[in-house]
Structure formats: C-alpha cells, structure tokens
BAVEXDREN-453348 format. One record per residue (C-alpha): x, y, z. Coordinates in steps of 0.05 Angstrom, whole numbers, padded with zeros to 5 digits, always signed. Layout:
<nodes>
XYZ...
</nodes>
This chain:
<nodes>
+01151+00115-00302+01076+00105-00290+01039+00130-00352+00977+00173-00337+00931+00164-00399+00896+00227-00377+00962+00271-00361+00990+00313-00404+01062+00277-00433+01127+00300-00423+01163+00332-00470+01225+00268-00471+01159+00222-00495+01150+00270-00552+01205+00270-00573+01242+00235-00632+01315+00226-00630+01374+00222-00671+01363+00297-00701+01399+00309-00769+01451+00368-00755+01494+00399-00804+01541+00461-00796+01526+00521-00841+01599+00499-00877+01577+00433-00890+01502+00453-00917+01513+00433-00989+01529+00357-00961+01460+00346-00938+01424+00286-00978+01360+00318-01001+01328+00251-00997+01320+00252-00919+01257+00249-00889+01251+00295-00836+01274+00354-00807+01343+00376-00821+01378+00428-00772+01439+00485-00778+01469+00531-00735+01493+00601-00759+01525+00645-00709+01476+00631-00636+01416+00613-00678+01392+00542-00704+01351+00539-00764+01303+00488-00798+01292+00460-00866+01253+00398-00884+01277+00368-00951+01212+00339-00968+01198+00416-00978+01266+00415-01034+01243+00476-01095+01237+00425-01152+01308+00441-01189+01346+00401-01231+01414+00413-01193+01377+00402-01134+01407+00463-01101+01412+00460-01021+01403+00537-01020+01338+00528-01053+01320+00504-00977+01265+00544-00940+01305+00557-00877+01253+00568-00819+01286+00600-00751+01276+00553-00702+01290+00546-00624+01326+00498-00584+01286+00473-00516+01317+00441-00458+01288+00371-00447+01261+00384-00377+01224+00446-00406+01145+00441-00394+01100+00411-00448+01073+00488-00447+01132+00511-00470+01136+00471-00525+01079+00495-00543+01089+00556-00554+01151+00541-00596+01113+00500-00638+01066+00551-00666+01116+00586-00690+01149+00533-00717+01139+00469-00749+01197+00432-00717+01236+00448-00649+01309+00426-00638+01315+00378-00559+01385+00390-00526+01407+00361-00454+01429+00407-00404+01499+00422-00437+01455+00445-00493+01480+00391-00541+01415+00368-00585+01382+00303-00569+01321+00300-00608+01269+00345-00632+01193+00358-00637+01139+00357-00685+01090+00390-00686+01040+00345-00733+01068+00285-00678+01057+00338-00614+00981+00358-00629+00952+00293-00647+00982+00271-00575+00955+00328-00546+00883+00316-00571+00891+00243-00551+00897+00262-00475+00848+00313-00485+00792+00257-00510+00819+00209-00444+00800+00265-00405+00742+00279-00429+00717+00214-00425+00747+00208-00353+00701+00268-00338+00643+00250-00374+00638+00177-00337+00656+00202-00271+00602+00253-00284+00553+00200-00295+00577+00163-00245+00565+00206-00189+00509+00206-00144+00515+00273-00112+00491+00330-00138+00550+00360-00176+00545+00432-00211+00604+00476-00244+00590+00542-00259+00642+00588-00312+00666+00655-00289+00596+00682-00336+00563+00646-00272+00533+00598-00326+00516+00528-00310+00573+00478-00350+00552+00417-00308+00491+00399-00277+00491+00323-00261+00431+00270-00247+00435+00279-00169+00434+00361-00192+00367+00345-00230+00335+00296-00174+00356+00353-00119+00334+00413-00147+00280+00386-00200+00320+00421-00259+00338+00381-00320+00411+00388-00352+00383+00407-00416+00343+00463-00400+00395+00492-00352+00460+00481-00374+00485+00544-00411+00441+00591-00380+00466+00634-00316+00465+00603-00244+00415+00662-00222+00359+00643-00263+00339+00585-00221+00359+00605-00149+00361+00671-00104+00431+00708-00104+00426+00706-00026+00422+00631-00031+00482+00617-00081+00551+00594-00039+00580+00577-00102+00580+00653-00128+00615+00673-00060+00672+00613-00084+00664+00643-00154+00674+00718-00133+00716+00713-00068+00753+00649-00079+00718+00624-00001+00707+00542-00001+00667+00508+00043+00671+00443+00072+00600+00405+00096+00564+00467+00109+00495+00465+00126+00455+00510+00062+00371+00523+00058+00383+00536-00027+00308+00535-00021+00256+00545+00031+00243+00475+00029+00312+00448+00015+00374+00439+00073+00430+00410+00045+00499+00397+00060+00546+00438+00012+00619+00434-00003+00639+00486-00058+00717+00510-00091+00737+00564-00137+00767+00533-00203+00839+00565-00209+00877+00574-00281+00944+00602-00274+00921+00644-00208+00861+00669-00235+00791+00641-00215+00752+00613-00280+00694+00587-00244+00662+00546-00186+00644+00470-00167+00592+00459-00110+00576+00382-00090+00508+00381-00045+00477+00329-00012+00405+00332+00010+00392+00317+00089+00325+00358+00082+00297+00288+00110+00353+00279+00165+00339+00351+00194+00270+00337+00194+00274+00269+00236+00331+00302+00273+00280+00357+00296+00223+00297+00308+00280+00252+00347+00290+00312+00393+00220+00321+00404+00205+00251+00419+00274+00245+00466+00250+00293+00500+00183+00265+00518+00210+00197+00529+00255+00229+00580+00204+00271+00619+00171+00202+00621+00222+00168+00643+00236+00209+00703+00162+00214+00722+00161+00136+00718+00229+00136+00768+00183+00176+00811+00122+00129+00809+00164+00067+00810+00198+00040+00871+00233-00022+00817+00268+00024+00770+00298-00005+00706+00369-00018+00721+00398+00003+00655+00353+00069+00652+00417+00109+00660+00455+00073+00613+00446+00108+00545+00457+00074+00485+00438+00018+00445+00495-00002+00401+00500-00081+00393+00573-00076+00441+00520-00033+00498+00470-00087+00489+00522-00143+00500+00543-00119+00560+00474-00101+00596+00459-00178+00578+00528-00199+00614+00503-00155+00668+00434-00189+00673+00459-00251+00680+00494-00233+00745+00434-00228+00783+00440-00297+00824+00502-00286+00835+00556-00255+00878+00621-00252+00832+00668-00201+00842+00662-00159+00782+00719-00118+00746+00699-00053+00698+00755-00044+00647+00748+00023+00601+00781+00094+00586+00767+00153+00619+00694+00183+00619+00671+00121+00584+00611+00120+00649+00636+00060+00697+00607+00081+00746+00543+00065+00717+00553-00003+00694+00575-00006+00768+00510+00019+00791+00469-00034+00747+00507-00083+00774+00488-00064+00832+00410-00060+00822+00413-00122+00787+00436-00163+00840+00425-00123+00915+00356-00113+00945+00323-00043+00930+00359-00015+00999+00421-00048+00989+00476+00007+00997+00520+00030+00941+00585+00060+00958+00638+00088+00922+00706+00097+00937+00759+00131+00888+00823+00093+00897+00865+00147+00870+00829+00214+00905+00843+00192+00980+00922+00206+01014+00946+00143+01027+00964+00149+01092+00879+00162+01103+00868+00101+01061+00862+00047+01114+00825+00093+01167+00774+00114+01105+00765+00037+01083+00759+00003+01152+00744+00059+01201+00773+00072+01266+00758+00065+01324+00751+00127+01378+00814+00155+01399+00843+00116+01349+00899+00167+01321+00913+00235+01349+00858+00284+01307+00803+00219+01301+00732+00233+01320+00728+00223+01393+00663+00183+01375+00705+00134+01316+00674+00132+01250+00648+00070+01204+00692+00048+01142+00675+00046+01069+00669-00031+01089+00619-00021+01145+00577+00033+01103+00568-00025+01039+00548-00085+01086+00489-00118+01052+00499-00075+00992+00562-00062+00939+00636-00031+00952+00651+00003+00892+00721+00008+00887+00736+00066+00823+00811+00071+00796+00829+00011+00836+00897+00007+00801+00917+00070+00845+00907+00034+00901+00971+00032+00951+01010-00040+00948+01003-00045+01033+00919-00024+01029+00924-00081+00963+00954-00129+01016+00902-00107+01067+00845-00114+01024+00859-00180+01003+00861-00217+01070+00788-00180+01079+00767-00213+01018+00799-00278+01035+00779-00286+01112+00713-00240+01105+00731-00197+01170+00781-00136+01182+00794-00108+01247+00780-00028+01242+00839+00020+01261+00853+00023+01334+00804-00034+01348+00819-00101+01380+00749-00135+01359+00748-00162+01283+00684-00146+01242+00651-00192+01194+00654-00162+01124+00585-00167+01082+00590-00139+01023+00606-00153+00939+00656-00118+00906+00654-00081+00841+00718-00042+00815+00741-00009+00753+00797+00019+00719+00825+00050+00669+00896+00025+00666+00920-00042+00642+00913-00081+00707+00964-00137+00671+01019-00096+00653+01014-00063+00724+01027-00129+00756+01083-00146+00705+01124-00070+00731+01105-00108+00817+01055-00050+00812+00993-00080+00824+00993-00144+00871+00976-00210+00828+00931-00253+00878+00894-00198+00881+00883-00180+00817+00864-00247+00809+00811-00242+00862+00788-00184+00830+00780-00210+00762+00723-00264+00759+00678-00228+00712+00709-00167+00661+00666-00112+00625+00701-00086+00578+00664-00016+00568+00680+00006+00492+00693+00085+00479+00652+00126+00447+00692+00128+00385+00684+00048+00380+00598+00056+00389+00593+00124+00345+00519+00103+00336+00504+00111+00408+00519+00186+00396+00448+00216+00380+00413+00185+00431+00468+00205+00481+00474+00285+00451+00399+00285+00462+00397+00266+00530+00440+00314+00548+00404+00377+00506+00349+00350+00552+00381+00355+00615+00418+00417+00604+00355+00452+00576+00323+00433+00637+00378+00460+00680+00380+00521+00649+00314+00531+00628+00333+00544+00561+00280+00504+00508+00326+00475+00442+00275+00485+00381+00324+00466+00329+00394+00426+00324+00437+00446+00263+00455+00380+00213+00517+00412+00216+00527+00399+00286+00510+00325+00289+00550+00306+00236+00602+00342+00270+00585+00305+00332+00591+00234+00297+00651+00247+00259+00691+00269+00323+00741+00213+00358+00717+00238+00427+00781+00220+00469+00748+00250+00532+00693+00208+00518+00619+00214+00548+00647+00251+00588+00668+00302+00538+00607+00299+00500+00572+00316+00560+00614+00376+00570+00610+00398+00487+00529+00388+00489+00530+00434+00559+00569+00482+00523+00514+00484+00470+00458+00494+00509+00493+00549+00549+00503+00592+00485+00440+00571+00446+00404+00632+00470+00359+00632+00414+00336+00557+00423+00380+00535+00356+00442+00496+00371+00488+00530+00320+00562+00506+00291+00595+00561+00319+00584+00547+00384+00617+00480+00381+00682+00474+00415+00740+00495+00369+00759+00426+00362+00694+00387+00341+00684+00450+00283+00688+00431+00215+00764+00423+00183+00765+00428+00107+00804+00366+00088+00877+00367+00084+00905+00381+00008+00932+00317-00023+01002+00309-00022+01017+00327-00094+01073+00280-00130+01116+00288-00191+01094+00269-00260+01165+00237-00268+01164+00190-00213+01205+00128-00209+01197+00063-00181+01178+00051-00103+01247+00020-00088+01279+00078-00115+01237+00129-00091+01252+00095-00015+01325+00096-00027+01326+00163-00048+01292+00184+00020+01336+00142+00058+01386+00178+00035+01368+00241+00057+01346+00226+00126+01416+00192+00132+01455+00253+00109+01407+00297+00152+01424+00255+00209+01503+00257+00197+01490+00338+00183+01460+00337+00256+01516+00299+00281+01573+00344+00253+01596+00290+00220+01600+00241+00282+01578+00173+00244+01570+00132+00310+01521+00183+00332+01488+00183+00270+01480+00118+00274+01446+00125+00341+01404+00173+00326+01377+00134+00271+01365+00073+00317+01414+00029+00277+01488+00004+00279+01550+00036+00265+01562-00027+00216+01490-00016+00181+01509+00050+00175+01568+00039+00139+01538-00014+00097+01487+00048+00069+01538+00096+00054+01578+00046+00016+01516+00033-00025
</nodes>
C-alpha cells in the first residue's frame, strides 16, 4: 500500500498484534509481569486490565486487577471509530471478521500518530499556502478571514496580519462577497468574472467547505485580469478603427493586400501566407488541405491575387453541391440545343468563365470518378470540347482546389483517381484549425463584433473577460466558421452594447471542472488493481453472454483460447 504521510492511518497500521487473552476461568494464571494490556471475556463483554497497574500486594492477587470494560472493533472499522472507543478506554480489543481478536489499540500509541499526520498536514498546508501565487482566502462559518495569502495581500492591498481573524465584511461590500453566497447557500463558481471593487475585475472560483454535510466555511481563489479587461476594451477599440480603415483603404486602392481577409497572425498563418507569396511567378496547381470552416476559400482567393492580374477571374465551383449528371454541362458548357431543356442560346462552362484567371475547384474529393477522368485529359491536353459541340476549346486557366477529406486514403478505397490526384498535388497548404492557432482567436472574435455590429447597427461598448476566456479555451470543431456564427450570436443579443456570458452558446459556457475520481485509501499495486478490473469486465461480458464463452470471447475482441487462459488464472 502507498503510504500517505498526510492521510489519516488505518486502523490495521495501529495496531499491535498478538493480544494477551485469558478466559474469566483461567484469570488467576495470568503472569503479572506482562507488559501490556491483558484481555477477558465474561458472558458477551471483554474487559481490560493492564498489569503494570497490579495493587502492590504481597500475594500478588489477580483480583486486585482494575478491570476496565472495553470494546472489541472490527479491523476494517474507520480510524473515527476508534476514536471514539478510545476515550473511553485506554486499550481496544482488534478481531477479524469472525470476530476472533487480532490485535488491539492504544491509545498513548493512537494519539501521538494522530498528531503526527496532523503536523504533515499542517505543514503541507502551510507550504502550499506560501507557495501559491493566486490570491487564496478561507473564510470560517463566523465569516472570519482564516487564510489570506501573499497574492490575497498584493490583490486587495490587505496584509494577513491585520485581517486574518477579523470578519470578511469589514474590508469589502456584502453585495460584492461570492464567497458568502458559497458560505450561506453552498453555490460554487467556476472562472466567473467579479468587480470586488470598483476598480478591481477579477476572475473568481469559490466552494463551500463541507464537514460531515454541514458547511464550515468558504475558499475563494481570484485572479486579477483588471489589466486584461482593460486592454481587451482598448484592443476592441483599436480593431475597430483598424477595420473601418481597412475597408476605406479597399475602397481607395485598386492593389488591395492579398492577405487582408486572412485574419490571424499565429506563426503556422504566417507560414503559409509566405508559401503563398512565393507562388507569384508561378503557375502550379495548388491543393488546400483543412477541416471544415477552417476559410479555404480564402487562402484560395490569395492565391489568386497573388499570382493573376487585378481582372483575372475567380471562380468557384463546389464539387460536392452540383447533381452529377449537371456536372459536365456546368464545368464545360454546352452548346445550344445541346440536351433537351438547354438554353436555346448554350451557356459558357466553369472552364470558359476562369480563362485568364483561377478555377477554384472546393470539395474536390466529391468530385464524380467519370468528371475526374474528364478533368484530367483537360489538364493534360489544355482543351475540352463543350457538351454537344464538335469544335475543341483551348483551356486557359490555373487551378486551385481544396478539401477536406484525406485525398490519400480516398485513392487507396479506388475513390479518388491517382494521376489525378497527382496532378493536383504540386503545392499543399495545409490550413491548421482553429483549435491548433488558439492565439489567432482575439483578433478573429474582434473582426467579427465589428462586422456584425455594423450589420446590425448595434455598437459593442464592452466584452466580458469571461467571454474571451471562454472563447480561447473552446476546441471549436466547427471552426471559423463556428466562431463566426457564436460572435453573430453575441452581437444579436447584446442589446445593451455588453457582450455578456449568458449569451454564449450553451456549449462554449463555463463547465465547473469534473470532480476527481476519488480512490481508496487501501489501494494495492497497479498489476493487481488491472487484474482485478479485468476480471470484472470478463465476467460482465460472460453475464451478457448468458454464459456463451465463445461469444464472450468475441465480444471482448479476443480468442476463445485467451479466454480460457484468463479464467484459469
């Protein structure tokens, strides 16, 4: 067993063994010279004598012995229990679960043990006290300060020894105390944003104290982000001028910064606007690679401006939005008359509409195998003929595609064609999600508040701590896209110009942290503690089975033979 210095032992460490029992017919046999305690049972009742306490007598009579009623505790019995059998009495009798004794307890051996974990602890507090850097305070169920730590003191401007003591509500408002609402209503709170003072925001986390049910006091740990809400407020101001510039300079500007639409400026964004730079001679077929809402379409787009003329067109074709029986009319054209329904006057293709400029093909895994095949002799011989036409066109264009599907493992299933995947991959982006370039974050959240406040004519005076570092703690597995959609949501319910918690989408709210997983003080070793679960998932399994083995065995994912070879273990 793992000892815990700072646990509380178990009553089998306590205890000594090899306790000296006699019968009450057999009392006047007991050597009086034993040290220790000596034990009897008369009727259902064991008593105690020590024979170090022997009435000085010449005979050295046994019945001289002060006989103490004592109590006999099972050894799995709580060190509380003993406890309480030891004030009453000096020793305790130890029995096993057929209630034959085993041992016994002390109690001048059970206190000084007691007060040993005790000063472990207390040390283990006082460090980790000392330690900390946040501001820690504990408060008793008086509502007096019993810890006040140096963060506490460098927060709030209150020393330790001129608070601790005196009552919570001499230094602060009641309105402004969380930690009475933990102390009075049991309510904990889990990075909540808190103004303790007019000129204090802080971030709070705060739990009642619990002793046997009943609440004793309260803890609150703060951290100070008055700074952070203040250059949250100025970054908001300033994003929001940098944006109106922005657009007036798009205005103004007939050369507008390819990358202006790309927000972000995490080193993995910054990589791949240089990779995209260096394209600009050139006329390689470019693949996008990244998950849903992640914005390929814009890298697209710069590729685009970095390498086409200002008038160069851009066109964009979703690979898995269009029937594929329309596919090849909608990528080549046709020709009038071409199919029954066709515009009597024929209509240009995707191809015709990007010549000079970009084909942008989005979600090109969805593409259908016989439109992969057609595609590829276009970009192998550089003309197509359009649908219903006799007369072959020369292609002019670059291609740029993207998906989000592993392009590899498509080709692998016959999927995806493999020349042409080939052809299409010359030069890879990889675009990162969000979650990977957390950073990037703020500066995208405060695009959006700009956009949306625009849209809606709503002005955002205020964004709650609260909510950002909900915002950068979130995995965002919709992405951009999803942020985009969260920070729209804001805007549209920030009637007041404050973006508040509440109006966050239930799943980017605060969680209070899971409870540990709380293990047993008597646990045994790892291998042990793995057999022992292997042992119940295997009879669980066999209990699903109705006793079918070979199905057990399947349903565990292992042999009928490896089976066996457990159960005979």
């Amino acid at each position: 067993m793992i000892g815990l210095k700072h646990k509380l032992p178990a009553v089998p460490s306590l205890m000594k063994s090899h306790p000296l029992i006699r019968s009450a017919e057999d009392l006047k046999n007991i050597d009086v010279s034993v040290d220790g305690p000596i034990f009897a049972k008369k009727a259902k009742d064991w008593y105690v004598a020590h024979s170090t306490r022997l009435i000085a007598h010449p005979c050295s009579d046994v019945s001289l012995f002060p006989w103490e009623k004592t109590v006999a505790l099972p050894y799995d019995s709580p060190l509380s229990d003993a406890v309480t059998a030891l004030t009453a009495c000096d020793s305790v009798l130890v029995v096993d679960g057929a209630s034959h004794p085993i041992g016994y307890l002390e109690r001048s051996a059970v206190l000084p043990s007691i007060f040993a974990t005790y000063e472990v602890l207390e040390a283990y507090f006082e460090t980790m006290i000392k330690t900390m850097d946040a501001s820690i305070s504990v408060i008793d169920e008086e509502t007096k300060i019993m810890v006040w730590t140096e963060g506490a003191e460098r927060i709030f401007s209150l020393k330790s020894k001129d608070v601790l003591g005196h009552p919570i509500t001499e230094y602060f408002p009641l309105d402004m105390l969380e930690t009475l609402k933990s102390l009075h209503h049991g309510q904990s709170l889990y990075r909540h944003q808190h103004q303790p003072r007019e000129d204090l925001v802080v971030l709070i986390n705060t739990n009642p104290i619990y002793l046997h049910d009943k609440i004793i006091g309260a803890v609150a740990a703060e951290t100070d982000i008055t700074s952070q809400v203040r250059l949250n407020q100025e970054l908001l101001n300033a994003n929001k001028k940098v944006n109106h510039l922005q657009q007036e300079m798009a205005k103004m500007s007939p050369a507008a910064d390819p990358f202006q639409p790309i927000k972000g400026s995490s080193l993995a964004i910054r990589q791949i606007k240089s990779m995209i730079q260096k394209l600009s001679a050139t006329q390689a077929t470019v693949l996008i690679l990244g998950e849903s809402g992640v914005g390929k379409e814009l890298f697209a787009k710069a590729v685009h401006d970095v390498r086409e003329g200002a008038n160069a067109p851009f066109v964009a074709i979703n690979c898995g939005a269009i029937s594929p029986t329309l596919f090849e009319s909608e990528l080549f054209g046709y020709e009038k008359g071409a199919f029954s329904g066709a515009d009597q006057k024929g209509k240009k293709g995707m191809i015709e509409l990007a010549r000079g400029g970009t084909l942008f093909l989005d979600e090109v895994g969805e593409m259908p195998l016989d439109m992969q095949v057609k595609l590829l002799r276009v970009l192998q011989e550089k003309k197509y003929y359009p649908v219903g036409g006799t007369k072959q066109i020369e292609a002019d264009f670059r291609i740029v595609a993207a998906t989000n599907k592993n392009l590899e493992e498509l080709v692998k299933e016959g999927k995806f064609r493999e020349d042409l995947f080939y052809r299409l991959n010359v030069v890879t982006l990889k675009i990162p999600p969000l979650r990977e370039r957390i950073e990037d974050t703020i500066e995208l959240a405060h695009f959006f508040l700009y956009e949306f406040s625009l849209r809606y004519n709503r002005p955002i005076h205020a964004i709650s701590q609260n909510v950002m570092q909900n915002l950068l703690h979130y995995d965002w597995p919709g992405n951009i896209r999803e942020l985009r959609n969260a920070i729209e949501r804001l805007v549209v319910f920030a009637t007041d110009g404050t973006i508040k918690e509440e109006d966050l989408p239930y799943s980017l709210q605060s969680q209070p942290n899971p409870a540990p997983i709380e293990l047993p003080d008597d646990l045994i070793s790892l291998q042990e503690e793995l057999e022992a679960h292997e042992r119940r998932v295997i009879a669980r399994a066999i209990e699903l089975e109705n006793g079918n083995k070979q199905a057990a065995a399947k349903r565990l994912g292992i042999s009928r033979a490896t089976l066996y070879n457990k159960l005979n273990k």
